[in-house]
Structures are given as structure tokens and as C-alpha cells.
CHARMM internal coordinates of N, CA and C (Angstrom, degrees):
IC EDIT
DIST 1 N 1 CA 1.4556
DIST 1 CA 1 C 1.5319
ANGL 1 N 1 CA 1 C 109.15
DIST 1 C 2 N 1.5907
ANGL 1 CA 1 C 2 N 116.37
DIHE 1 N 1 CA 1 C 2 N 132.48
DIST 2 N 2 CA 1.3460
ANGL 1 C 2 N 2 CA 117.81
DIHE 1 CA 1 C 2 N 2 CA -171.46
DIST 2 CA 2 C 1.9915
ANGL 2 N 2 CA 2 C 102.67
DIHE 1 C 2 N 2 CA 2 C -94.93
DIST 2 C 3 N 1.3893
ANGL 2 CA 2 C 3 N 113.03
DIHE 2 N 2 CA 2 C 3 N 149.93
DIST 3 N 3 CA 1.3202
ANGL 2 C 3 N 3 CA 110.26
DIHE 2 CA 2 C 3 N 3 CA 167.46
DIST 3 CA 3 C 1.3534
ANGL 3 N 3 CA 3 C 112.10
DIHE 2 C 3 N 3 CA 3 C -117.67
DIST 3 C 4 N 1.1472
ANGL 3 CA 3 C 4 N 143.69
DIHE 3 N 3 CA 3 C 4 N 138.74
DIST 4 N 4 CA 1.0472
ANGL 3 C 4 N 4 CA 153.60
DIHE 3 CA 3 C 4 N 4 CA 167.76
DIST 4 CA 4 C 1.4146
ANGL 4 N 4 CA 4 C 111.56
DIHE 3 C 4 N 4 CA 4 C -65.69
DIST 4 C 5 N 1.8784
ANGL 4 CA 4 C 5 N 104.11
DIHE 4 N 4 CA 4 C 5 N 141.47
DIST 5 N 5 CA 1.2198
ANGL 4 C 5 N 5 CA 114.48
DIHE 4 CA 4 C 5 N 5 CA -163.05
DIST 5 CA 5 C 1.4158
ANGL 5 N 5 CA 5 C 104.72
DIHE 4 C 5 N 5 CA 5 C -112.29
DIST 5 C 6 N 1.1580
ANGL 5 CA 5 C 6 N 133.50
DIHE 5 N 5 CA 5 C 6 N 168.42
DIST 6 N 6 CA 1.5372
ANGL 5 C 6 N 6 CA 136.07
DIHE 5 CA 5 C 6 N 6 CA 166.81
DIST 6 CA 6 C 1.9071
ANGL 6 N 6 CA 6 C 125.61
DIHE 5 C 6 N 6 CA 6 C -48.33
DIST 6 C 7 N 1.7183
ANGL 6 CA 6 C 7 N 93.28
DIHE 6 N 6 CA 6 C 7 N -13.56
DIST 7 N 7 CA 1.4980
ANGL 6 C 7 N 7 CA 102.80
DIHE 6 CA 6 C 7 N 7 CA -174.04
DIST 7 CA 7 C 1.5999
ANGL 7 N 7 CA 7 C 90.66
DIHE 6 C 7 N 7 CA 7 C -115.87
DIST 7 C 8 N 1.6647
ANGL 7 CA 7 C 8 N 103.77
DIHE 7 N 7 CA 7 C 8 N 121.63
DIST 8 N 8 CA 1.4970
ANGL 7 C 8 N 8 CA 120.26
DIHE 7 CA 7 C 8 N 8 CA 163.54
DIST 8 CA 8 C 1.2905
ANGL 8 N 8 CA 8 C 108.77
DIHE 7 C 8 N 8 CA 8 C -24.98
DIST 8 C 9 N 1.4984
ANGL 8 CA 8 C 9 N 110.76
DIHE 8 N 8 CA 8 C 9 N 146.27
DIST 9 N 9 CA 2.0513
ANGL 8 C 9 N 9 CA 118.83
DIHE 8 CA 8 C 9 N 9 CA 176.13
DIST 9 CA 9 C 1.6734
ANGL 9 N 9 CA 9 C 113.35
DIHE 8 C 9 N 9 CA 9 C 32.33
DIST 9 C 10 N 1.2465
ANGL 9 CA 9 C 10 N 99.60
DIHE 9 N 9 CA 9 C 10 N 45.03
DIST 10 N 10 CA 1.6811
ANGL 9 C 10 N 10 CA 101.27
DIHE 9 CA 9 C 10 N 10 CA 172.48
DIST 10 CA 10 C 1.5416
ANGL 10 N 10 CA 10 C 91.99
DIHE 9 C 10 N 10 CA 10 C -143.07
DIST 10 C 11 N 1.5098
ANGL 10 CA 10 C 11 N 103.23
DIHE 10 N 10 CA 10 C 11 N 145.64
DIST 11 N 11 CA 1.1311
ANGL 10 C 11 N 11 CA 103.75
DIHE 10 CA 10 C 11 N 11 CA -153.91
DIST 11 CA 11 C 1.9447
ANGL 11 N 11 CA 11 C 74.31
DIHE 10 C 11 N 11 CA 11 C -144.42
DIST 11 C 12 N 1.6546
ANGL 11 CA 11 C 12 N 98.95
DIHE 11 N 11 CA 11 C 12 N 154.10
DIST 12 N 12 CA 1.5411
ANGL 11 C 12 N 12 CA 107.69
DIHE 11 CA 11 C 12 N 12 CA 172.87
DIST 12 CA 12 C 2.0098
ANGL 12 N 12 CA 12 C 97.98
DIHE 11 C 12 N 12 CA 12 C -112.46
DIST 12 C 13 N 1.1244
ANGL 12 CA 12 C 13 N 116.94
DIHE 12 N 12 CA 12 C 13 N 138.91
DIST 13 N 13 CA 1.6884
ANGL 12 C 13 N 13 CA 127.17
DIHE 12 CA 12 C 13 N 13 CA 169.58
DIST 13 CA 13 C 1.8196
ANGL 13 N 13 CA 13 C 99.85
DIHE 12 C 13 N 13 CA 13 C -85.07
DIST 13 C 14 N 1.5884
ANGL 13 CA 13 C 14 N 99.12
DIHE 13 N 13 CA 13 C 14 N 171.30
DIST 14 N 14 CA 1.7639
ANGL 13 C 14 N 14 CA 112.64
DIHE 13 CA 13 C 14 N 14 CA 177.77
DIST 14 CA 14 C 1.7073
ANGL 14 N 14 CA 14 C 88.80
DIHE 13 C 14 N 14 CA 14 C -64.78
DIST 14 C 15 N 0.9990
ANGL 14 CA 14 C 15 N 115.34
DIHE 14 N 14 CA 14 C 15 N -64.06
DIST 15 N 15 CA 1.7739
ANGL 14 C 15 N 15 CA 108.12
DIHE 14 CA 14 C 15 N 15 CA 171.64
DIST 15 CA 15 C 1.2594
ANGL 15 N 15 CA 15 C 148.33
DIHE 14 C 15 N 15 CA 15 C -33.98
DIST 15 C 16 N 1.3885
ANGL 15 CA 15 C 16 N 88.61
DIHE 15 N 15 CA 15 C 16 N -20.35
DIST 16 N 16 CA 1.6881
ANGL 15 C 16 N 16 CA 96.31
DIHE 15 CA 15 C 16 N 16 CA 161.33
DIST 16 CA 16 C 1.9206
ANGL 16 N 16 CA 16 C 93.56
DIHE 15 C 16 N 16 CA 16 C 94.59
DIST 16 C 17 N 1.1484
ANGL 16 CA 16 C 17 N 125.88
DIHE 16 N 16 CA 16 C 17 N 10.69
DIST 17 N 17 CA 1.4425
ANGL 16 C 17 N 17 CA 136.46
DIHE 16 CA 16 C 17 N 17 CA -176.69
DIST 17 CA 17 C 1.4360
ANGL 17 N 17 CA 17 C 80.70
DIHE 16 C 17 N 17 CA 17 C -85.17
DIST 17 C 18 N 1.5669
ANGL 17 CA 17 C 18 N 110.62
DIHE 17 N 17 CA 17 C 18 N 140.95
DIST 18 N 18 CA 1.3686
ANGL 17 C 18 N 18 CA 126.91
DIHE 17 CA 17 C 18 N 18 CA 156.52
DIST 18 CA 18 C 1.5845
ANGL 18 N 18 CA 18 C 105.12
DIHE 17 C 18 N 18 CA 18 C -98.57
DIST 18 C 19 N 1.2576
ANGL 18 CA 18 C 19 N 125.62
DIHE 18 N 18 CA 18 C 19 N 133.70
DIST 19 N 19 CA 1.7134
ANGL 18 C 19 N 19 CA 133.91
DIHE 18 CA 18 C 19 N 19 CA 178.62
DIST 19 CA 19 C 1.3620
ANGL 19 N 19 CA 19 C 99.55
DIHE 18 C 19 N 19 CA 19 C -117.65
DIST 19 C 20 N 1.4662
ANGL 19 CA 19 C 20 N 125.56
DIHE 19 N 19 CA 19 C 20 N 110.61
DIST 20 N 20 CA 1.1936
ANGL 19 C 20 N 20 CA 123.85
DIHE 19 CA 19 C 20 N 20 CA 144.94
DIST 20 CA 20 C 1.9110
ANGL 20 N 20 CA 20 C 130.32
DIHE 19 C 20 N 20 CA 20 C -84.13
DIST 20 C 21 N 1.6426
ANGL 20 CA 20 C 21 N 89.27
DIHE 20 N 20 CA 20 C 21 N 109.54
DIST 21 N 21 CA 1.9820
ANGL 20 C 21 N 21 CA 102.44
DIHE 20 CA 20 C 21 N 21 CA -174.02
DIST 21 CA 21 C 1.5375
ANGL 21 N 21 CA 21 C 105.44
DIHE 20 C 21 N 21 CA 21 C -84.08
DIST 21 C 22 N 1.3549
ANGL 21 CA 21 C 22 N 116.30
DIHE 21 N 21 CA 21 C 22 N 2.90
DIST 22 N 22 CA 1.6289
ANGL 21 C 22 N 22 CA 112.68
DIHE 21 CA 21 C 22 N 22 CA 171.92
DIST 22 CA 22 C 1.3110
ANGL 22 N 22 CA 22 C 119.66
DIHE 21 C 22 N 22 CA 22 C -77.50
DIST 22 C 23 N 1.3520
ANGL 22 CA 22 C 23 N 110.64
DIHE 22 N 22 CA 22 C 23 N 96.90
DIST 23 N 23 CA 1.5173
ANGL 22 C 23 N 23 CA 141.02
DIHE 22 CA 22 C 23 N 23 CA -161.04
DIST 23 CA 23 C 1.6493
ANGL 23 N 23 CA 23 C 116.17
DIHE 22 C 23 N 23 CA 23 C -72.26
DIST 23 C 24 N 1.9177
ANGL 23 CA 23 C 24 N 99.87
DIHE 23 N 23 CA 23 C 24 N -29.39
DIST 24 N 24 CA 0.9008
ANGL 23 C 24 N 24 CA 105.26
DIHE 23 CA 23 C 24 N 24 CA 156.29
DIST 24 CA 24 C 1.5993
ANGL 24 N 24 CA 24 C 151.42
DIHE 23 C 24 N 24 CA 24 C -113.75
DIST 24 C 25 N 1.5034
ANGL 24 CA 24 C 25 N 83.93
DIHE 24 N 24 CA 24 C 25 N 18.42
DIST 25 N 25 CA 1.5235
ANGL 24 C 25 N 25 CA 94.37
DIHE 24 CA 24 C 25 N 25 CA 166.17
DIST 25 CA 25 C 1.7403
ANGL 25 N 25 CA 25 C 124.94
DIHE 24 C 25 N 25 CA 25 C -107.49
DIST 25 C 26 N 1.7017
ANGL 25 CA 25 C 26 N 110.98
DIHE 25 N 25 CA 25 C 26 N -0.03
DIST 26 N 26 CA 1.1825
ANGL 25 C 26 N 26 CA 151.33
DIHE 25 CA 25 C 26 N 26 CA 162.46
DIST 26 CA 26 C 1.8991
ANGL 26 N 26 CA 26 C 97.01
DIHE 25 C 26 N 26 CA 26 C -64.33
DIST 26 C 27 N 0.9788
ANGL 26 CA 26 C 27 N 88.15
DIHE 26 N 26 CA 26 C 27 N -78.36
DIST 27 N 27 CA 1.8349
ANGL 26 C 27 N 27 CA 101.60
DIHE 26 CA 26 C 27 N 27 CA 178.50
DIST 27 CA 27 C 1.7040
ANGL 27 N 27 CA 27 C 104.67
DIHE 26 C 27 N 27 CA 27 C -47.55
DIST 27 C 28 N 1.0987
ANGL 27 CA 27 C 28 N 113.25
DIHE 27 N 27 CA 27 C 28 N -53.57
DIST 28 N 28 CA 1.6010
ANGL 27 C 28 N 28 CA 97.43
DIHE 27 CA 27 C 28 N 28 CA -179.04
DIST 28 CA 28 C 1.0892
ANGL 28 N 28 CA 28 C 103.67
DIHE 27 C 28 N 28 CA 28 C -89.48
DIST 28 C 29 N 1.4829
ANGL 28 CA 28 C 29 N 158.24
DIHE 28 N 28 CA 28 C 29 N 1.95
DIST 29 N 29 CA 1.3848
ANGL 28 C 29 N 29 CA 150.40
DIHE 28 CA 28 C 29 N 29 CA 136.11
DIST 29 CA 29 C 2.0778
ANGL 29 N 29 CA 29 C 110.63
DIHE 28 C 29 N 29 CA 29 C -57.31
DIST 29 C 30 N 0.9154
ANGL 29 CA 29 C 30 N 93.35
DIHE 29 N 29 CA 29 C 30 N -5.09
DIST 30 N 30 CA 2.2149
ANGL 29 C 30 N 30 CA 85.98
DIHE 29 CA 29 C 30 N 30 CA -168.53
DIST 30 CA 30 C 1.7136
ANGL 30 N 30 CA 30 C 77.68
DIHE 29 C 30 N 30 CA 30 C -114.71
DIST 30 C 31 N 1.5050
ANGL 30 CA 30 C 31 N 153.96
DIHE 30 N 30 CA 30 C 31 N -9.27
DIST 31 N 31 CA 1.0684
ANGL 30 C 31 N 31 CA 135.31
DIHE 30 CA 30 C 31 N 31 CA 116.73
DIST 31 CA 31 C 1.2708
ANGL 31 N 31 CA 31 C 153.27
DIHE 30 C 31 N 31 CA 31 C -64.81
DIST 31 C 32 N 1.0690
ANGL 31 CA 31 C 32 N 89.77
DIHE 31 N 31 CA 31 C 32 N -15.90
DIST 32 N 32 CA 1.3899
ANGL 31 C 32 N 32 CA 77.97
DIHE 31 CA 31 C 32 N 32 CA 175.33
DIST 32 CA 32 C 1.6341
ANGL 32 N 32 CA 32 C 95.98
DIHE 31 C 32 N 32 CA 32 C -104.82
DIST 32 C 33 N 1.2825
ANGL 32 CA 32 C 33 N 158.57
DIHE 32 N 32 CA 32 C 33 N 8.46
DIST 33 N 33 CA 1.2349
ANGL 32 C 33 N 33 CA 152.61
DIHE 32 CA 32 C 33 N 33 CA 114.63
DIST 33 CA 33 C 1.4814
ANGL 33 N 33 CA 33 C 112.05
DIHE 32 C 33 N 33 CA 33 C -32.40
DIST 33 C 34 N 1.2740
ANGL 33 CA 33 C 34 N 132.24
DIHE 33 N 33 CA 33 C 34 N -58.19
DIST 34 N 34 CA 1.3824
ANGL 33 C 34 N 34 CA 133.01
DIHE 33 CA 33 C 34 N 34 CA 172.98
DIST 34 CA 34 C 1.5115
ANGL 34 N 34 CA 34 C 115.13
DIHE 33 C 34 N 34 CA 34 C -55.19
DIST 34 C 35 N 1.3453
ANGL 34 CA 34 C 35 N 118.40
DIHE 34 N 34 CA 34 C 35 N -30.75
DIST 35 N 35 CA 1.4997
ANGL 34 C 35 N 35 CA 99.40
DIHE 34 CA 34 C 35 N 35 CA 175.76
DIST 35 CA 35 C 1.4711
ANGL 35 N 35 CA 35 C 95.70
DIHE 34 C 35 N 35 CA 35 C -84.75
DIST 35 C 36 N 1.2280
ANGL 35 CA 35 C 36 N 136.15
DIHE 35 N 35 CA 35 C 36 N -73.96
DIST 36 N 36 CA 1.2874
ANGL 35 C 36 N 36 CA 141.08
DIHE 35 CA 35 C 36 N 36 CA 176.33
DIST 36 CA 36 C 1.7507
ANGL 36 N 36 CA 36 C 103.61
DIHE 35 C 36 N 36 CA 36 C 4.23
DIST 36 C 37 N 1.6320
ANGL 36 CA 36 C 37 N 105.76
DIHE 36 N 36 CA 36 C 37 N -69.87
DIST 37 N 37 CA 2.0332
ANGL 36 C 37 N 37 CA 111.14
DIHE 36 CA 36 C 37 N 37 CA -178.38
DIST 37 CA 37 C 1.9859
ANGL 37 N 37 CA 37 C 90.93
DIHE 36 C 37 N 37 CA 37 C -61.96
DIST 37 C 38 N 0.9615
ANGL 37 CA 37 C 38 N 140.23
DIHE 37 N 37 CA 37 C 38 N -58.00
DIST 38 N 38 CA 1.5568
ANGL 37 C 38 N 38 CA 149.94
DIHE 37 CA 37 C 38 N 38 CA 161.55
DIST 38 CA 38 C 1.8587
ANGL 38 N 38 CA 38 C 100.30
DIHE 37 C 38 N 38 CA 38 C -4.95
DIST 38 C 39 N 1.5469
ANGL 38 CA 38 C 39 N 93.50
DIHE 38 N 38 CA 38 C 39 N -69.96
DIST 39 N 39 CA 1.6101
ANGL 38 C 39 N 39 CA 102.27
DIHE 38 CA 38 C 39 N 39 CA -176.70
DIST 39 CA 39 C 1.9782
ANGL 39 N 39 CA 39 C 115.09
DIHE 38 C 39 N 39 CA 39 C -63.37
DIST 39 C 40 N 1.4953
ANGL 39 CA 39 C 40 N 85.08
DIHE 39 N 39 CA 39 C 40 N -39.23
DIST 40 N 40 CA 1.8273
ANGL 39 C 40 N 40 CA 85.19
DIHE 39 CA 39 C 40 N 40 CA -178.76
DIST 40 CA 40 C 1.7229
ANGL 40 N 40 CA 40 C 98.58
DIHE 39 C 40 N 40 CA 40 C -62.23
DIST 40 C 41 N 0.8413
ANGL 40 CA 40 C 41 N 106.85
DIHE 40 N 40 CA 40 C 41 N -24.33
DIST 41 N 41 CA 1.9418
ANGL 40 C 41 N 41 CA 99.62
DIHE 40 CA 40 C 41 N 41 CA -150.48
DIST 41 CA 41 C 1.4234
ANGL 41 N 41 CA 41 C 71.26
DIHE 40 C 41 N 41 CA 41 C -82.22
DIST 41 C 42 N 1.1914
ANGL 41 CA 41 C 42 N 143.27
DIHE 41 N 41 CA 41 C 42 N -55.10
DIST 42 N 42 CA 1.5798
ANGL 41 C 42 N 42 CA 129.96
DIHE 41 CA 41 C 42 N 42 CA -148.48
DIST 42 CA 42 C 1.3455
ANGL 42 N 42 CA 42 C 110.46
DIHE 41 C 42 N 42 CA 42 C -84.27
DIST 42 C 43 N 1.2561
ANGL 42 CA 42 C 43 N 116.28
DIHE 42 N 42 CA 42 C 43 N -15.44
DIST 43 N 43 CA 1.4895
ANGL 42 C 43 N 43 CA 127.19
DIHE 42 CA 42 C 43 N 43 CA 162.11
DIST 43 CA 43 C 1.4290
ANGL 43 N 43 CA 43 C 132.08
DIHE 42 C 43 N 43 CA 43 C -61.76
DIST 43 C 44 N 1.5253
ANGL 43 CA 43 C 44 N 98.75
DIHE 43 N 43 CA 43 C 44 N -45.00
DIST 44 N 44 CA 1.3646
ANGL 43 C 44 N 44 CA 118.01
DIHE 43 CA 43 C 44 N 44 CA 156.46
DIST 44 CA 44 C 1.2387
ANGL 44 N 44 CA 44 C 120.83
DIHE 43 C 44 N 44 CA 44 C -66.62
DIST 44 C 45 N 1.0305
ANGL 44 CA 44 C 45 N 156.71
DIHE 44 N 44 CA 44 C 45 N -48.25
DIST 45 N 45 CA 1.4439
ANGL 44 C 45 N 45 CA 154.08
DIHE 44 CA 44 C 45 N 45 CA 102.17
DIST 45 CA 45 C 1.4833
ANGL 45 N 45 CA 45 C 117.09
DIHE 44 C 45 N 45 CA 45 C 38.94
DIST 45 C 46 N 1.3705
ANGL 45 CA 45 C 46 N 86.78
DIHE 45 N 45 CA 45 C 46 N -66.83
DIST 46 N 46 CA 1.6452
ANGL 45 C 46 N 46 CA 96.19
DIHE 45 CA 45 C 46 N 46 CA -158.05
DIST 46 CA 46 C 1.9475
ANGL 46 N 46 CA 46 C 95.90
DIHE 45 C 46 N 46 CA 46 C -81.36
DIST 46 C 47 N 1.3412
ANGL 46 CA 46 C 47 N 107.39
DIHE 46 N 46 CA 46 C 47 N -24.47
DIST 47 N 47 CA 1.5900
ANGL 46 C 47 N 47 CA 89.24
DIHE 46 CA 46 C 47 N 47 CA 166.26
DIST 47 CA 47 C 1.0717
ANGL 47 N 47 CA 47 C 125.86
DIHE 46 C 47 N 47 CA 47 C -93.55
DIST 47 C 48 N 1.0053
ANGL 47 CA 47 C 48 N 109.45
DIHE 47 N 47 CA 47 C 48 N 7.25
DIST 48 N 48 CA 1.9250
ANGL 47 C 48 N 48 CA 112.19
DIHE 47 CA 47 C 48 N 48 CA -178.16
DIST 48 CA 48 C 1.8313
ANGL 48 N 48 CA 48 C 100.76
DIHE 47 C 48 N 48 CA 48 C -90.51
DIST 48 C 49 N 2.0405
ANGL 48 CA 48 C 49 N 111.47
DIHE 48 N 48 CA 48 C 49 N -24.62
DIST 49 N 49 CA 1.3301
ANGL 48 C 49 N 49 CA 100.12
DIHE 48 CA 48 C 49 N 49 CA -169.45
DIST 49 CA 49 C 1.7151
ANGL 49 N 49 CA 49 C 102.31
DIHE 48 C 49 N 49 CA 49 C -81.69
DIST 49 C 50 N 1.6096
ANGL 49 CA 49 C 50 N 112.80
DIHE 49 N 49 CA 49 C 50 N -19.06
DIST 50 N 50 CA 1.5657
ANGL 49 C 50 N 50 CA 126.57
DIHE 49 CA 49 C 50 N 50 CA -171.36
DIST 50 CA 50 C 1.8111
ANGL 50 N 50 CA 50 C 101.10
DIHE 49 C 50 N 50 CA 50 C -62.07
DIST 50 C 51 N 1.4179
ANGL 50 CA 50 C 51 N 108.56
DIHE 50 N 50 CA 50 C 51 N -41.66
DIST 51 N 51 CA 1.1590
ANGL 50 C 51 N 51 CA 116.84
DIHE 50 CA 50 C 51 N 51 CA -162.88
DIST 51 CA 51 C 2.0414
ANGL 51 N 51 CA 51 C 99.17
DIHE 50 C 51 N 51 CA 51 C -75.11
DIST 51 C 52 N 1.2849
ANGL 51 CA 51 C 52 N 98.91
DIHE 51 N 51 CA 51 C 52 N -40.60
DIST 52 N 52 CA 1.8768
ANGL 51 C 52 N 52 CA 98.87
DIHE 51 CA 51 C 52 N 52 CA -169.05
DIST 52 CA 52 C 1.8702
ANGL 52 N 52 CA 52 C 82.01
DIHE 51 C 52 N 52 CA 52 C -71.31
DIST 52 C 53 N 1.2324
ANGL 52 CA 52 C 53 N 123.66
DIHE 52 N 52 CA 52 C 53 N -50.37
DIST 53 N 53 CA 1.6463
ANGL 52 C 53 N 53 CA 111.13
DIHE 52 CA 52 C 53 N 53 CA -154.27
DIST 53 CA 53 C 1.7706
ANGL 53 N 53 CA 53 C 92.68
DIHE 52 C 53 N 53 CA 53 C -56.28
DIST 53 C 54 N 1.3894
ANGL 53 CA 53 C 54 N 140.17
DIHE 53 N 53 CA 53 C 54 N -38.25
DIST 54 N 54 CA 1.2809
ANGL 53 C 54 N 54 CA 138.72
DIHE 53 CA 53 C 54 N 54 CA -125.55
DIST 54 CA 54 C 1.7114
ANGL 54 N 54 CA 54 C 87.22
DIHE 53 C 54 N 54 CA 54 C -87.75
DIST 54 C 55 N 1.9748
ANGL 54 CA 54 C 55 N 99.12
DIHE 54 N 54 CA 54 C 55 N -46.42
DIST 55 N 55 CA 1.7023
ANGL 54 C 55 N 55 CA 112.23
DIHE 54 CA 54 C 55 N 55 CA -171.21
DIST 55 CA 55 C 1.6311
ANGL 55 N 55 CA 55 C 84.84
DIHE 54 C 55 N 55 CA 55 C -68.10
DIST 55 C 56 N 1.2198
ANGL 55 CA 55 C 56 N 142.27
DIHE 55 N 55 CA 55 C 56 N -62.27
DIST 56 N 56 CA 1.2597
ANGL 55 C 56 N 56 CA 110.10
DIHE 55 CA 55 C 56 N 56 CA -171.83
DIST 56 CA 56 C 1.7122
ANGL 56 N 56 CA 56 C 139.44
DIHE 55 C 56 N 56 CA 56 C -52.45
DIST 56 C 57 N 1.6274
ANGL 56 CA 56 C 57 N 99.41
DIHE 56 N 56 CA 56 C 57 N -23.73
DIST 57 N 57 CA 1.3760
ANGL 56 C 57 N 57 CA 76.50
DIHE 56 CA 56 C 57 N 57 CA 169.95
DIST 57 CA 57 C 1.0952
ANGL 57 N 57 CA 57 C 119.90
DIHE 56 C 57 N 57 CA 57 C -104.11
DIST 57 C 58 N 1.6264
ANGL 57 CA 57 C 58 N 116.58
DIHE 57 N 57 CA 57 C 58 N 1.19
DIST 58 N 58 CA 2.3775
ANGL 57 C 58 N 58 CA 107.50
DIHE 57 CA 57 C 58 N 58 CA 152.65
DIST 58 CA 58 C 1.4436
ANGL 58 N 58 CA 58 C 94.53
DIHE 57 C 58 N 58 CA 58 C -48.33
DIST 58 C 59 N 1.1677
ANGL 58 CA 58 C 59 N 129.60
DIHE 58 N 58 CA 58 C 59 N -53.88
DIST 59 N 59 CA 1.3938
ANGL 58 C 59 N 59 CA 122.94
DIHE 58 CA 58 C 59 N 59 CA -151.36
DIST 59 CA 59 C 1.8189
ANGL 59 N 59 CA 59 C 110.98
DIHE 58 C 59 N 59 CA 59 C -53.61
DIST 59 C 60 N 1.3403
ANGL 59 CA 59 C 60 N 83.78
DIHE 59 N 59 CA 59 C 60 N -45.49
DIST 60 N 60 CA 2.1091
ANGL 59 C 60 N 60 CA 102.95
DIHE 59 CA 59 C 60 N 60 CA 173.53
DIST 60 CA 60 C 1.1026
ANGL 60 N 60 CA 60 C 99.84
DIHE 59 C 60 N 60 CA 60 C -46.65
DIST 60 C 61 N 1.1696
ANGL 60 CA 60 C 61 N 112.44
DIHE 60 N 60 CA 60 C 61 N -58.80
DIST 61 N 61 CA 1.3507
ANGL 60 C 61 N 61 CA 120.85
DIHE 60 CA 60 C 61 N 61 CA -152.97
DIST 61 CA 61 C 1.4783
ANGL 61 N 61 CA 61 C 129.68
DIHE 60 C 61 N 61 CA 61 C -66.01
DIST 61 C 62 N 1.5922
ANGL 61 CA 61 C 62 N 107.97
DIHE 61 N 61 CA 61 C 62 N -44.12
DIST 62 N 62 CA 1.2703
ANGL 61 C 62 N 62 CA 124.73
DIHE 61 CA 61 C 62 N 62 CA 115.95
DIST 62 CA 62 C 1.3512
ANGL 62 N 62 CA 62 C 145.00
DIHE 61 C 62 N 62 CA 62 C 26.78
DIST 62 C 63 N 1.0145
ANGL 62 CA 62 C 63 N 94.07
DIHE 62 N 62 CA 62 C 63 N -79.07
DIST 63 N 63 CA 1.5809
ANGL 62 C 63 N 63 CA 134.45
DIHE 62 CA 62 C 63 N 63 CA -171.43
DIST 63 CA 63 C 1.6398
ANGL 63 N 63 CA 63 C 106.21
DIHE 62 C 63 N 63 CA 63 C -98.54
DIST 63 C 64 N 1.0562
ANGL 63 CA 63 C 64 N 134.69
DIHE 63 N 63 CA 63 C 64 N -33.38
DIST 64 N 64 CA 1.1918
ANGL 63 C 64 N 64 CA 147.58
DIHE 63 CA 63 C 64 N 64 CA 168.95
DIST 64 CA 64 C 1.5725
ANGL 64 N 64 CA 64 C 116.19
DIHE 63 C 64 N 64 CA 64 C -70.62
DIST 64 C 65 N 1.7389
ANGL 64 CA 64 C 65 N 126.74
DIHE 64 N 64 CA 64 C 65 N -29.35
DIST 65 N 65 CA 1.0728
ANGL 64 C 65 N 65 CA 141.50
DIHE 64 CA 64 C 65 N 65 CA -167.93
DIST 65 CA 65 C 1.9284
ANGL 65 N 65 CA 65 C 94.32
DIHE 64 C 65 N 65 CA 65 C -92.41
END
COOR INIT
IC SEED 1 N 1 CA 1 C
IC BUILD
């Protein structure tokens, strides 16, 4: 038998396990984690393109000398 706790869709078990059945605060937590890894990946990204633009223009430059 579950008892209800002071925090909405959280529920305490005979075990002393807390179960949260709030389905929708689960759902907007597994998004907003997904953009969060979303932002790292594009972050990473964006320095890997800083790093090729930088070798391209030694390379110009280079080439210009």
C-alpha cells in the first residue's frame, strides 16, 4: 500500500521507496535532459568548426607568404 507524500505524484512504498507516478513532470524532465545533451553536442560542434576555420586560415596564410 502506497502513502502519499507532501510532494504532488510522489508516493512513499511499505519499504520506505519513494515512487514518483507524475508522468508529467517525468516527461518534461527526459526533455529537458535531451536538449541539455542537444546543447553539449552543438557546443562541441561549434568548437571543433572554430578550430578547422582557425587551421584554415594558417593554411591561407601560408600560402599567401
Amino acid at each position: 500500500m502506497s502513502q502519499r507524500t507532501e510532494i504532488p505524484g510522489v508516493y512513499k512504498e511499505r519499504e520506505g521507496v519513494l515512487i514518483n507516478k507524475d508522468n508529467d513532470a517525468l516527461m518534461a524532465y527526459k526533455i529537458r535532459m535531451e536538449k541539455a545533451r542537444e546543447t553539449a553536442v552543438l557546443r562541441e560542434e561549434v568548437t571543433e568548426l572554430k578550430k578547422d576555420i582557425q587551421e584554415i586560415k594558417d593554411l591561407l596564410k601560408g600560402l599567401i607568404k
